[in-house]
Steps between C-alpha positions, in 0.01 A plus 500: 500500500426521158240714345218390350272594277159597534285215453766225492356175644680247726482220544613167764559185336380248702704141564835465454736625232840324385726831550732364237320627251552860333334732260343230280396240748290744725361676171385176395344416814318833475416406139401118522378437865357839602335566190657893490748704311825571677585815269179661598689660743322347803735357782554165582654330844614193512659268784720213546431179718715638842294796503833738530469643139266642275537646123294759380453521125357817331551639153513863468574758223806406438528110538456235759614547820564185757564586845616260814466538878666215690504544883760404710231397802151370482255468192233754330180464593349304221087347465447150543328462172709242277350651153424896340557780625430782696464873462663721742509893545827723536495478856454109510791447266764772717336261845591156297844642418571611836438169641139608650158328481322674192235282508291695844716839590399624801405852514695709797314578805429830523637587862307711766578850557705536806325719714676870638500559856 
């Protein structure tokens, strides 16, 4: 994984993204629909209508930066909300990437002590 800045924000777009688009179609979907800046060096995930793929947006020192996941099997976890987005934490986004459910990680159990004879 990537590392990010201190105080970078990320965010889920809800709905349903056409994955044809590139640099300038998801920056102006950050611009127009969610109301934000998509150089302000904030990250943005997108995903397509089969669920398989997701592009993450983010503009960093040095320019913009588009990234794509596109799994072989099965679909990212994704809300049901058609509209906005969503904020998520480090951990949520390396869950969503690896095909887990971000939205309610279970913590581990912590296991009882086996017990010397």
């Amino acid at each position: 994984m990537i590392n990010l800045p201190p105080g970078i924000r990320i965010w889920l777009i809800a709905g349903i993204t056409d994955m044809r688009k590139g640099f300038n179609g998801l920056g102006e979907l950050v611009q127009h629909t969610l109301d934000e800046n998509p150089f302000s060096g904030h990250i943005f995930i997108f995903r397509g209508r089969r669920g398989d793929m997701v592009k993450i947006l983010w503009a960093d020192a040095d320019g913009m930066n588009l990234y794509m996941k596109r799994l072989e099997d099965g679909q990212f976890v994704w809300p049901v909300a058609r509209e906005g987005k969503i904020t998520l934490t480090r951990s949520q986004l390396t869950l969503l990437l690896d095909k887990l459910d971000w939205r309610q990680p279970k913590t581990p159990t912590r296991l009882n002590p086996v017990k010397m004879l």
